[in-house]
Each structure stands twice: as structure tokens, then as C-alpha cells.
C-alpha positions, 0 to 999 in steps of 0.5 A, spaced: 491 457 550 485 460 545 479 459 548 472 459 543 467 464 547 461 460 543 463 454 546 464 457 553 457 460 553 454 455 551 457 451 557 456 457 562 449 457 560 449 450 562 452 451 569 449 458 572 442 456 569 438 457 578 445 458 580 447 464 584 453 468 582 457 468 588 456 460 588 460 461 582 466 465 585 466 459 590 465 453 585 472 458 581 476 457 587 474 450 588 477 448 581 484 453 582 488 446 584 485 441 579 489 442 574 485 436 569 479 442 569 483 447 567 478 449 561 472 450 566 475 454 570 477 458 565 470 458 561 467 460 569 472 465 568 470 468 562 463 468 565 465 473 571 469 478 566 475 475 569 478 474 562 477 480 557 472 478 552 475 482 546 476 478 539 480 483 533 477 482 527 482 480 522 481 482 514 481 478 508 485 480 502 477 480 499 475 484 504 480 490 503 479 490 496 471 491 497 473 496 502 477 499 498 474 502 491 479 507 487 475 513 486 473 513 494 480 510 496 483 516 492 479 521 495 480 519 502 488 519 501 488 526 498 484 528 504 490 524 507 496 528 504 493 535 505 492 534 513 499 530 513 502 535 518 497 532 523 500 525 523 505 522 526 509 518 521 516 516 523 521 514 517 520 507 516 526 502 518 528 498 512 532 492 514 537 488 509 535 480 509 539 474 506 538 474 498 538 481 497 531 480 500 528 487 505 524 489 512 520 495 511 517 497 518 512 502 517 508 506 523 503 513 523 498 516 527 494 521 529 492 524 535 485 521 538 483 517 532 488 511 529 495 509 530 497 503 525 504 499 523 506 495 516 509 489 517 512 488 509 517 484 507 519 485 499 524 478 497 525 479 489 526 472 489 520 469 489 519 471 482 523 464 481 518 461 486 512 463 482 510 467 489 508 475 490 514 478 491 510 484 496 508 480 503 504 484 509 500 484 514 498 491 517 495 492 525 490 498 526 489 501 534 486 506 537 490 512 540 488 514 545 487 507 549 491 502 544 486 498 544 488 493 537 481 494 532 483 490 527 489 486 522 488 487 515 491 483 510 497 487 508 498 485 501 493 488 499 492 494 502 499 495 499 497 495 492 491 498 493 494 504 496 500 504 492 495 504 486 492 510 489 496 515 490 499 515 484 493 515 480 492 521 484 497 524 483 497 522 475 490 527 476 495 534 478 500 531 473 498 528 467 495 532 462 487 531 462 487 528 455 492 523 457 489 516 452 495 512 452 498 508 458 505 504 458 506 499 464 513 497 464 513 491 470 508 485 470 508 483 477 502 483 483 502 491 482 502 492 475 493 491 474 492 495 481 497 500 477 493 499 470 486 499 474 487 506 478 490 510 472 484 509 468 479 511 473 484 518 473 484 519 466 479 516 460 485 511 458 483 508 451 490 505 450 495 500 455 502 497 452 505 493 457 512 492 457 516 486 462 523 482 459 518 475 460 513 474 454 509 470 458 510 473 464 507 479 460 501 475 457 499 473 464 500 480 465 495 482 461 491 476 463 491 479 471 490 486 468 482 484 465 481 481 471 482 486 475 477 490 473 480 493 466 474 495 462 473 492 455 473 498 452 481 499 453 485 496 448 490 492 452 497 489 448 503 487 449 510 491 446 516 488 445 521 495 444 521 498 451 524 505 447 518 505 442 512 504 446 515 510 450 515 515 445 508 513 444 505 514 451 501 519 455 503 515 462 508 511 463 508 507 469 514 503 472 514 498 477 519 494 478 525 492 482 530 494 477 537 496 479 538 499 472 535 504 469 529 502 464 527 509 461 532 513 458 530 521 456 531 520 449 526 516 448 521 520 452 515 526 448 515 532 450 507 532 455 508 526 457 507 524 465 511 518 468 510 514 474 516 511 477 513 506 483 520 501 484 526 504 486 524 504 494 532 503 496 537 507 494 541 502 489 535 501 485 533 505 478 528 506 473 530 512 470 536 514 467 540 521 470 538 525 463 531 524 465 531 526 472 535 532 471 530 534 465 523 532 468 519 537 473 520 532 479 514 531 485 514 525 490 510 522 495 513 525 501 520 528 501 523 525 507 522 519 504 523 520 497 530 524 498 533 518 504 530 512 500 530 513 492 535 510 487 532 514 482 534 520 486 539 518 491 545 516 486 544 522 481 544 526 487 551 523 490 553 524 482 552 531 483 548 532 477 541 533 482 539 537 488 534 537 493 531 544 491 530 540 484 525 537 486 519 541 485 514 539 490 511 533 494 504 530 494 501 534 500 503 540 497 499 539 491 492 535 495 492 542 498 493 546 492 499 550 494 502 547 488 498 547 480 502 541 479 502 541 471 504 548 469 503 546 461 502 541 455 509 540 453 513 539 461 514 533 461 512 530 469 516 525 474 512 522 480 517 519 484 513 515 490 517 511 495 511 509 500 508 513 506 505 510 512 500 515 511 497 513 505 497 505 510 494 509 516 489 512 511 487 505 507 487 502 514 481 507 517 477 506 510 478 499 510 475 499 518 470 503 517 468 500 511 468 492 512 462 488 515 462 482 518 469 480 519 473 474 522 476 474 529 483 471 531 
């Protein structure tokens, strides 16, 4: 049974006002047997500190995405990156659900500040059900006493987050005169991925590439309402090959299990961003390109357990491990350069990392205001 504390103070005012308290404790045990009484003892209770007056604050989708501006979240995260080895992040635990659907249990922490677990559920389904194909819910706590500080929409931090270590990275790895994005995938991710590299580089133009014109035109729509200034032009292409050889950046984003980027179509300078691809039958680029691209990911535990676009072309004996160049904590704390000229073409490969989730989180905790209590 949930009580409401309000309730419950109003009532305990009215019953202590010219009472003492050890009137109280005895009017409590008075009450124990009768059953139909049951929520006045429990508000008296309450009253006495029998019963922990402690509410976790739970955060909105709106509030996560205040919380959360890109420039800020993208300064908290390469702090985050480059202090990783004082954090604890286990692999993740995936799980195969019916319908080719998955379970992605993602928890860090660090010693005497914040512990924090991601609950995710990715069901590509849903894009027959006109419903997000990423859900979340994310539990932040204390570590030193486990004390629960707050349940933050999952969602939403997700994509933020995502959007953000990418960006970042496009700052190590895209040339800085970079001008022209193309986004390949129209899902929930695609405006966050838009937005945040455009706060990386001063983008003037974005293409946007999915197999569903109309999915691709609520697409675009989406992407200006996340925030894509008016000064961007913003259009939709229907040649995938064409649009590549024309962009500065490319972002892939989907749930592809076969390759979409082909390194033929590829200029020389170019970066690319590929974030799907999260379980090992999963491709967004074909071998050719991962064999000729200078390769750097989020985190190589990850990147080399749980990536298709790594994992197959690896197994086919066409990649190693040492091919790839560095990891994302390398460049955030400029151990690495990143980009070593204007014509290297650059691959970042990112899978997800609970760091990025704990480092979100904490921003988000300390940033928000007032929030619901569950």
C-alpha cells in the first residue's frame, strides 16, 4: 500500500494537536489488532518515523532533455571518457527476446559518488506499430549507502547521450571545415544525431536517407522540431551511393543486418558515424570499408564483443583487433590526435557504454528542479 504523505500530515496534525507523544505510541498499539484501521496506523506511524518518509524523485522525458543541453552534456562526457578507469562498467548483459527483439541491462559506477543501472528494451518491430523501437527507464543511487536518487526516463537519455558521444567524437575525427551531414535511418535517434553534430561542426547542409519516403519526410519534420536551425538546409535523398559521395559526415543509424555504406562510394576526408549495429548480426558498412577506414570506437570491450561491423569481418579473417586505432577514452584524454590528415577517411564505431548512461544520469540529478515523486 502507498500512502500520501500529504494526507498523512494533515491528518497527524489533526490527531497530535495538545497530545503528547507517548499518548501517541500507546493510542498505536491500541490500533494494531483492528484491522478496518489499518491506515490510521499507519499515518501515526509515519508521524513517529516508524515508516521512512523518503520519496524517489522520478524524471520526465522533458526534464531529461532540459537537463541535458549538447554542449554541456558533451563536456560532461569527455570528462567522463577520460576519467573511465574510475569507473566500474561491467559488460552489459544482452538477452534475445521473441521477434528478434533484445534486453540490454547496462549498470556502472564509482566509488563514492553514483551507481546506476539501464533497463533497455530494443523491439525493431515496433516500426510496424508506429511505436519508438528503444524503451528505457534508468535507476540512479548512491554508492556508498545505496540510497535510490531518482528514476530518469531512459529513453531519452538514451538518445541524448548517444548523440553526444558521437558528436564528440565527430570533434577528434571530422575535419574542422566539415559542412555537409548525411543521415542514413529516420528513427527516434536520427534528430538527436542531427542536432548534436551540428553543434560539433558549423553543418550548412543535411541529406537524410531512409527506404520510406514518407518516413523520411516525418523525418525531417521531427529533425526541425528538435532544434535544427533554419539556417541548415535539410532534404531528403533518394540515391544512398550519391549522397555519400557528397557528404562531410555521415551518420548511420539503423538496425540493419546488411551493409548500407559501401567504400566505393566514400570521399577521400570523410568521417563516419555508424551508431546501429549493436549485436554482432548487425551491418551498416560493408568489409571493404572497415578494412580501409582509420577505425576508433566508444569502448573496445564492447565495441569488439558486441559490433557486427567488427565482429563478422574479424571472424572472416579480413580484420584484427590491433586494426583498430584507439578508443574514445584515449582521445578525450589526448593520448591519441584523432584525425591525422584531411584526406584519412575516419570510422567511429560506438555500441553504447554504461558510462556515458552514469555520466547523463548525474548531470541530469544535478541539473533538474522540482520532480515527481513515485
Amino acid at each position: 500500500m502507498r500512502l500520501n504523505h500529504g494526507w498523512v500530515d494533515g491528518l497527524m496534525e489533526g490527531l497530535i494537536e495538545g497530545v503528547i507523544e507517548g499518548w501517541i505510541e500507546g493510542w498505536i498499539d491500541g490500533l494494531i489488532d483492528v484491522e478496518c484501521c489499518f491506515a490510521l496506523r499507519c499515518a501515526a506511524m509515519a508521524a513517529t518515523h516508524i515508516i521512512p518518509s523518503h520519496t524517489i524523485p522520478y524524471v520526465t522525458a522533458d526534464q531529461v532533455r532540459a537537463a541535458l543541453p549538447y554542449p554541456t552534456l558533451m563536456d560532461a562526457l569527455r570528462i567522463a571518457f577520460a576519467e573511465a578507469d574510475q569507473v566500474q562498467v561491467p559488460r552489459r548483459h544482452a538477452h534475445t527476446l521473441p521477434d528478434d527483439a533484445t534486453l540490454l541491462l547496462m549498470p556502472a559506477w564509482r566509488a563514492q559518488r553514483q551507481l546506476g543501472i539501464k533497463l533497455v528494451t530494443v523491439t525493431p518491430g515496433n516500426r510496424e506499430r508506429d511505436l519508438p523501437t528503444v524503451h528505457a527507464l534508468y535507476v540512479l543511487s548512491d554508492t556508498d549507502s545505496g540510497v535510490p536518487l531518482a528514476i530518469i526516463d531512459g529513453e531519452v537519455l538514451t538518445l541524448r547521450r548517444t548523440a553526444a558521444v558521437s558528436a564528440m567524437a565527430s570533434g577528434f575525427l571530422s575535419r574542422a571545415d566539415s559542412r555537409s551531414l548525411l543521415m542514413v535511418g529516420t528513427g527516434r535517434l536520427a534528430p538527436e544525431m542531427v542536432v548534436a553534430h551540428c553543434v560539433a561542426r558549423d553543418i550548412q547542409r543535411v541529406m537524410v536517407w531512409g527506404r520510406d519516403e514518407r518516413k523520411t519526410q516525418e523525418s525531417i519534420g521531427r529533425i526541425r522540431q528538435a532544434g535544427l536551425s533554419n539556417q541548415v538546409s535539410i532534404e531528403s535523398v533518394a540515391g544512398l551511393s550519391g549522397a555519400c559521395a557528397e557528404a562531410d559526415i555521415i551518420c548511420c543509424a539503423t538496425t540493419s543486418t546488411e551493409p548500407l555504406l559501401h567504400a566505393e562510394w566514400i570521399k577521400p576526408g570523410t568521417h563516419i558515424d555508424l551508431v546501429g549495429g549493436f549485436r554482432p548480426n548487425m551491418r551498416e558498412a560493408d568489409d571493404a570499408l572497415m578494412s580501409t577506414a582509420a577505425l576508433f570506437v566508444d569502448t573496445l570491450e564492447g565495441a569488439l564483443a558486441e559490433a557486427g561491423d567488427l565482429v563478422q569481418p574479424m571472424q572472416a579473417g579480413l580484420l584484427r583487433a590491433a586494426d583498430i586505432v584507439s578508443d574514445l577514452g584515449a582521445l578525450a584524454r589526448a593520448t591519441h590526435p584523432g584525425r591525422r590528415s584531411a584526406d584519412q577517411i575516419t570510422l567511429f564505431k560506438s555500441v553504447g557504454s554504461a558510462l556515458a548512461d552514469l555520466s547523463a544520469a548525474g548531470l541530469v540529478h544535478q541539473q533538474s528542479g522540482p520532480m515527481n515523486a513515485v
